[in-house]
Every structure is written in C-alpha cells, then in structure tokens.
C-alpha positions as CSV (number, residue, x, y, z in Angstrom):
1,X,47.6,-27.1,25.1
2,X,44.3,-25.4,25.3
3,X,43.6,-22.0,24.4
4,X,43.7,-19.0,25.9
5,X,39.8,-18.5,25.8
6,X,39.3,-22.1,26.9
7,X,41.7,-21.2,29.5
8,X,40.1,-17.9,30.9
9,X,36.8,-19.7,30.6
10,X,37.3,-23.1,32.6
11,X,38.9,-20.8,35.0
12,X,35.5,-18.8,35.2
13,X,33.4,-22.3,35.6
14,X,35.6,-23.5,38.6
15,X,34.6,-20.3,40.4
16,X,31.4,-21.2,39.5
17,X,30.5,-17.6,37.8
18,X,28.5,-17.0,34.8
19,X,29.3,-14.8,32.4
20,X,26.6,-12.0,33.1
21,X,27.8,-11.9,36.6
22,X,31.3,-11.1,35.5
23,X,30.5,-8.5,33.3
24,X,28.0,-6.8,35.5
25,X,31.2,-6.5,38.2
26,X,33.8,-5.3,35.5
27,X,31.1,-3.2,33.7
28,X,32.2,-5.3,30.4
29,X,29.7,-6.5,28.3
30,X,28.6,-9.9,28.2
31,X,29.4,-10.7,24.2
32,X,32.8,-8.8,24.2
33,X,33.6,-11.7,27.2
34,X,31.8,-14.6,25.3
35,X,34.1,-13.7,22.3
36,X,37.4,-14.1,24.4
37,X,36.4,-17.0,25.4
38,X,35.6,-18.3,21.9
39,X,39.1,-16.7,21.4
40,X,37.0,-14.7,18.8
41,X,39.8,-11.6,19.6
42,X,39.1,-10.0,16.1
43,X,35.6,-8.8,17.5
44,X,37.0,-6.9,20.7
45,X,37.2,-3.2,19.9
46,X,40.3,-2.1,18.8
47,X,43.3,0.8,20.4
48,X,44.0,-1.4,23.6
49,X,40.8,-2.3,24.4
50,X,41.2,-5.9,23.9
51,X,44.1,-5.8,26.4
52,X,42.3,-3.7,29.2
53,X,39.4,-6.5,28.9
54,X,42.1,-9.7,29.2
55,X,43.6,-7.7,32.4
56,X,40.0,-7.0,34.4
57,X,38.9,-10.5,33.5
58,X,42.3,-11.8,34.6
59,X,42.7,-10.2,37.8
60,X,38.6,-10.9,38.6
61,X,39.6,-14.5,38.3
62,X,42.3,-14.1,40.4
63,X,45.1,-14.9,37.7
64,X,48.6,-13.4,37.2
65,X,47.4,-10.3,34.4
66,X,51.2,-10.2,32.7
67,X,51.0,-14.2,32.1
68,X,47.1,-13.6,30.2
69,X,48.3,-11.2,27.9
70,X,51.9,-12.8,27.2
71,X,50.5,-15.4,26.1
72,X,47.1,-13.5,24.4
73,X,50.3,-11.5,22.4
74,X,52.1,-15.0,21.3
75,X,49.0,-17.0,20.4
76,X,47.5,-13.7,18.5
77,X,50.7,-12.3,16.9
78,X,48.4,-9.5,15.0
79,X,47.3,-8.2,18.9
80,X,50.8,-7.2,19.6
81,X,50.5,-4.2,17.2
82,X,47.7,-2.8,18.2
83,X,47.9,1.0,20.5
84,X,47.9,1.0,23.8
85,X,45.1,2.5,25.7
86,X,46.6,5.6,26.7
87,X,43.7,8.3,25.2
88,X,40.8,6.2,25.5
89,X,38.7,9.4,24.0
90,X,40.2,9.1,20.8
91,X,39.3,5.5,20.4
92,X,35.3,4.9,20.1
93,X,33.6,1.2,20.5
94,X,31.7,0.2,17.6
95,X,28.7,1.0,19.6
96,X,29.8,4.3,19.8
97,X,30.9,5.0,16.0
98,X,27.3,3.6,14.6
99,X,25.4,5.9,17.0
100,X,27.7,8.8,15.8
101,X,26.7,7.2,12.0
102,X,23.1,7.1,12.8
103,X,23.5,10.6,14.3
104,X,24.8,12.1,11.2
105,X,22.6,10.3,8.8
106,X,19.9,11.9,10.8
107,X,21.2,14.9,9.9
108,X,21.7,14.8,6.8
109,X,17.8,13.4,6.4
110,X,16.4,16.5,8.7
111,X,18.4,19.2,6.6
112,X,17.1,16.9,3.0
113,X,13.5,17.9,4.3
114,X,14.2,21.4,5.2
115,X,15.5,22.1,1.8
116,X,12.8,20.2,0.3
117,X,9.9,22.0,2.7
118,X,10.9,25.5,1.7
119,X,11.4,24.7,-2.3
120,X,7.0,23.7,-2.0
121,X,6.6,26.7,0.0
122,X,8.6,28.7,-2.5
123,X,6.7,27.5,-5.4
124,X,3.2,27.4,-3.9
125,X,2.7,30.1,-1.0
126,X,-1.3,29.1,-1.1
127,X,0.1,26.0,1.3
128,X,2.2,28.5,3.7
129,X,-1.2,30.2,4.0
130,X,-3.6,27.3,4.5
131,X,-1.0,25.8,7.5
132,X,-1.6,29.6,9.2
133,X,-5.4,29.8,8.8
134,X,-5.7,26.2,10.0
135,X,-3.4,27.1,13.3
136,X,-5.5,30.1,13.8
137,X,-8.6,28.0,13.9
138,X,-7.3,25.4,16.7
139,X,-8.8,25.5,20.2
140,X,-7.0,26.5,22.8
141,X,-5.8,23.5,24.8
142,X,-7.1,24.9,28.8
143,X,-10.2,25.7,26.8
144,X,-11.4,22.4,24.2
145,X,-14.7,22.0,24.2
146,X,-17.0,19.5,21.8
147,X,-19.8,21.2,19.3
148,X,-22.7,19.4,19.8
149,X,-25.2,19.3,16.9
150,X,-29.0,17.8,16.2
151,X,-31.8,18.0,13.4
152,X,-34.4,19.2,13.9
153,X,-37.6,16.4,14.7
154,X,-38.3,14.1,11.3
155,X,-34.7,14.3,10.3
156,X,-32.0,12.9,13.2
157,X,-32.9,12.6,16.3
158,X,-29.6,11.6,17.6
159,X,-26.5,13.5,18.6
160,X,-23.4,13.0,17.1
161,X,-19.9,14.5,18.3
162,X,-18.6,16.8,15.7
163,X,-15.4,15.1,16.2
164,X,-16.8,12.5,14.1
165,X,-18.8,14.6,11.8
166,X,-16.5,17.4,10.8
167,X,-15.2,16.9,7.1
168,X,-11.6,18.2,6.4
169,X,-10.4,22.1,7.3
170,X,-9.4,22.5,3.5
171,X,-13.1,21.9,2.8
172,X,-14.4,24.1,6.0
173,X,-11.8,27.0,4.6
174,X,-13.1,27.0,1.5
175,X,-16.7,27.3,2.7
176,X,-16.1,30.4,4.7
177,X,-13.9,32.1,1.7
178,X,-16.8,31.5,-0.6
179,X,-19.3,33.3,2.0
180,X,-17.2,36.0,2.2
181,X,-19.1,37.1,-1.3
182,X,-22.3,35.9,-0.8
183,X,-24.9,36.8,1.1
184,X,-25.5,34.4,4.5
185,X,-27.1,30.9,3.8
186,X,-27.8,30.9,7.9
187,X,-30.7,32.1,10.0
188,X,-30.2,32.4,13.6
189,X,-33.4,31.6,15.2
190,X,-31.6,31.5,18.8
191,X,-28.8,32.2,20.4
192,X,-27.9,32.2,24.5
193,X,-25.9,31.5,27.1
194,X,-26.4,29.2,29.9
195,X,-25.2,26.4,32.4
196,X,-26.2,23.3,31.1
197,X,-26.9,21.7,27.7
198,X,-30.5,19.0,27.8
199,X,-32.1,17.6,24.8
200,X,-35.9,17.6,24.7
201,X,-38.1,16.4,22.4
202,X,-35.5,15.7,20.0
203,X,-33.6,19.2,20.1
204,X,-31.0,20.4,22.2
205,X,-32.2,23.2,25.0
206,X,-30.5,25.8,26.9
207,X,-31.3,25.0,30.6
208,X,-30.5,27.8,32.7
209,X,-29.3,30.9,30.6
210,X,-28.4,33.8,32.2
211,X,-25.8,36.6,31.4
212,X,-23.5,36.1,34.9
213,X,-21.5,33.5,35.8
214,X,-18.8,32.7,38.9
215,X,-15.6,32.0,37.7
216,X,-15.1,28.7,39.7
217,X,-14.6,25.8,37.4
218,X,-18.3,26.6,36.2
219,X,-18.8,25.9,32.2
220,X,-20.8,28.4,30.4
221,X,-22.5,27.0,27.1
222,X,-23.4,28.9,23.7
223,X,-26.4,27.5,21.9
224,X,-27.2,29.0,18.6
225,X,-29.7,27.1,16.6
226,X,-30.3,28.1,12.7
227,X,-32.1,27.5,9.5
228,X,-30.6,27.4,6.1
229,X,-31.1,25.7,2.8
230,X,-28.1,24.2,2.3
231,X,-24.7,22.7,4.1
232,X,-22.7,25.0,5.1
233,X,-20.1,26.1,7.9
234,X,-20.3,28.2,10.9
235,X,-17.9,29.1,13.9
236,X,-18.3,29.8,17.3
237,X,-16.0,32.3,18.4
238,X,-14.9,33.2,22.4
239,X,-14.2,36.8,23.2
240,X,-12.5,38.0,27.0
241,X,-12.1,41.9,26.2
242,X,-12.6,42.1,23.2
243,X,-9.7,39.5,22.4
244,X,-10.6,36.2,21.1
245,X,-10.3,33.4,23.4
246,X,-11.2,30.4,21.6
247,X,-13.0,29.2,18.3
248,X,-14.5,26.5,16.5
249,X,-16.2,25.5,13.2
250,X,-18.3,23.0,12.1
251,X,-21.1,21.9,9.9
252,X,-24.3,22.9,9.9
253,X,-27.2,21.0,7.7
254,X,-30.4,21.6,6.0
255,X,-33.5,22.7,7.4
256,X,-32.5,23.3,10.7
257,X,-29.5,22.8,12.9
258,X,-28.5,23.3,16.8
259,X,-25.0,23.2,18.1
260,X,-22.7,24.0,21.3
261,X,-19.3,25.3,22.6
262,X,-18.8,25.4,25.8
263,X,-15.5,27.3,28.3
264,X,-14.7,26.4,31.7
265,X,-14.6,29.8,33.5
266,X,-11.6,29.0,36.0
267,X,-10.3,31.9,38.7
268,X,-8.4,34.8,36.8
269,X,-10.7,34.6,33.6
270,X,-13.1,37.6,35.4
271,X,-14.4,40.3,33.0
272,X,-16.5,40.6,30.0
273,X,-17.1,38.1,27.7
274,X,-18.7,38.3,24.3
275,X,-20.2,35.3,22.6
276,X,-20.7,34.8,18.6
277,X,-21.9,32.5,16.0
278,X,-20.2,34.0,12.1
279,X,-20.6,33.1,8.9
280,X,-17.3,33.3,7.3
281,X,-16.6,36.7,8.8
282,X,-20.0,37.3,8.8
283,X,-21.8,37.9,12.3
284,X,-25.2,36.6,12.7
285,X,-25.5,37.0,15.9
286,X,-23.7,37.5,19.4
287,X,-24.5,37.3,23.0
288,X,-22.3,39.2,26.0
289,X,-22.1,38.0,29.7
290,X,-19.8,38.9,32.7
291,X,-17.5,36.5,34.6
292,X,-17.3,37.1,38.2
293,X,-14.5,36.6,40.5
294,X,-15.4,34.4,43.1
295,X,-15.0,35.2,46.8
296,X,-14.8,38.4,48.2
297,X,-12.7,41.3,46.6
C-alpha cells in the first residue's frame, strides 16, 4: 500500500495541479506541502498545524478530510499526540520563532553598543566634543553649495572641487584651534558678492557683484580671494539676521588662493544677509547684501 504522501500526491498529478498552484489557493507554503508528500511529517510545524495542512490539502483535492488524517494518525503514531489547533497565537511557525530570535539578538547587539558608546565617551569627553563641532560645521541640506578654489597663474591653473581636496575635519579643527592664538596667516585681497562665478586668465572672477538680489531661485556667490605663506584653513560663513545660515571650510594654499560658496535665495529667505570669510574665529573680512521679496508687497 502506498503512502499517505504518495497518496495525497498522485492525487494532486491526476488533477493535473502543481504544487505552487496549490499552495498559492490554500495560502500554504510550497515546502511544508512538498514535505507531506515526501511523508517528511517531522518538518510540518508543530501544535496541530500538521493536521490543519492534511485537511485544506484534502478537501482542495476533493477527498474525504476524516479518512486523510485517520490514516496520517495510524501510519505516524507520534502525530496522534500532538495539540490541537485551538489557540493558534500560542503556537509560532519556525519562521516566526527565528525572526523573534533574530529580533532579540538584535537587541541584545544595539544595547552591547550603547553600553560600549557611552563607556569611550566616559573616559574621553575630547570625542563627545569633536562629534558636536563637526555637526555644527555641516551645511545645511536646502542650502549645499561646492567651494571652488584656484592658484593663482604659474602654480595651478585648474579647478578642483573641494569635495575632492578637503583633508579630514579632525585636521581642519585643529587648524582653526591653533589660529585661535596666533595671529592670522590670511590676507584678504577681495571679497564680494555677486551672480555668477567665471574664470579668466587662470583665476576665478566675480561677474556681476552687486549688494541686492530677488529671492527667486537666484544664487548669490561669495568670492574671497587671499594671500598667505603657508596652508591653512578658512570658512565661509552665511548670516540671515544676524543668525547663521550656513558654513563651510576648506583649504586654502600658498601664495595665493580664490574660493566660492554660493546660497540659492528661494521666496521667504527676504532680509539682510551678511557674508564672511574667518580665520578660526577670526574675521577677515565680511560683505552685507539684502534679499528682496519678489513680486509686489
């Protein structure tokens, strides 16, 4: 006499079905039927499950349910003991019971790096410093602009992104703490606002400065270009009343050095704007413009 899995799956093949059609109707999935019909019971999940599967794939091929699992109990003596399915949210699939595993071993892991996070920070607070200076010195996202920077003619004629230029913030942070106490490496030849940014004869030029713009998508540029004797870092820094928008720092090189930041002036940023190139905390120079609504009043 042939098994039952045999059975149930002959059955199946004289209606012509394949298995990934079955289980797609009796939302079972396809291994959990492949194993019954390798009469591979031992892999169902357990608490009445494996009866609740033999009854849907029973009635789906049109056979008499009570018959399957007589014989499913008598062939599989061990399956008569198992619960029936009368609280199916106290029994979980072994699907279910590895998620809940992986769930808790996450955890465990996130609440491991936690602890381990705030012993560093406990025994070096220089670290929990450095993380808030470097946040303080990201651009804001609705205002990202690049720095442009050039030599001067006979050194680099070329521009170069500062994306791709700018050493590490530890080593831009300790640049600006050690100007702090010394006096400015930088002198600001020119500084200016305008609309557009050209490069001519090897340097970058400010092409129509002026000191009012429309706030309608317009960008308004700040050129600063400076001599000093040695590397060294300097930011750009965006003020709207008197409350900083926007900053960035990068390197500047020996002799001489030109760079850019730019904002877009979108509607509702109206007012006055102030516009300044520092040293550490150091200004060496700033330019003001105004931002005008556009339209009428």
């Amino acid at each position: 006499m042939e098994s039952l899995g045999k059975y149930l799956r002959s059955k199946r093949e004289l209606k012509e079905l394949s298995l990934e059609e079955v289980a797609n109707v009796l939302k079972i999935k396809v291994w959990y039927l492949f194993a019954i019909e390798q009469d591979s019971f031992e892999l169902l999940p357990t608490g009445g499950y494996d009866r609740k599967f033999l009854t849907d794939y029973a009635k789906h091929l049109g056979l008499e349910s009570e018959e399957v699992i007589r014989r499913y109990q008598e062939e599989y003596k061990w399956a008569a003991i198992s619960e029936p399915l009368d609280n199916p949210a106290k029994t979980q699939s072994p699907e279910r019971r590895i998620a809940k595993g992986l769930i808790f071993v996450s955890i465990v892991l996130l609440f491991l790096f936690i602890a381990w996070r705030y012993q560093i920070l406990s025994e070096h607070p220089e670290f929990l410093r450095f993380a808030r200076e470097k946040r303080a010195l990201k651009p804001t996202p609705s205002s990202s602009s690049p720095a442009v920077h050039i030599e001067e003619p006979g050194k680099n004629d070329s521009i170069s992104s500062s994306d791709s230029e700018r050493p590490s913030w530890l080593r831009g942070l300790k640049a600006m703490e050690d100007t702090e106490t010394e006096p400015s490496l930088f002198e600001v030849t020119k500084a200016g606002t305008g609309m557009r940014i050209e490069k001519e004869d090897g340097r970058l030029v400010l092409v129509g400065q002026t000191s009012e713009f429309l706030c309608n998508g317009w960008r308004v540029y700040f050129l600063t270009r400076l001599e000093t004797p040695r590397k060294g870092y300097v930011t750009h820094i965006w003020f709207r009343e008197d409350k900083e928008y926007y900053r960035l720092t990068t390197e500047a090189r020996p002799p001489a050095w030109s760079l850019y930041s730019y904002i877009t002036l979108r509607p509702g940023l109206a007012g006055t704007w102030r516009a300044e190139v520092r040293d550490g905390n150091k200004i060496l120079s700033q330019v003001t413009f105004k931002a005008i609504k556009d339209g009428p009043s």
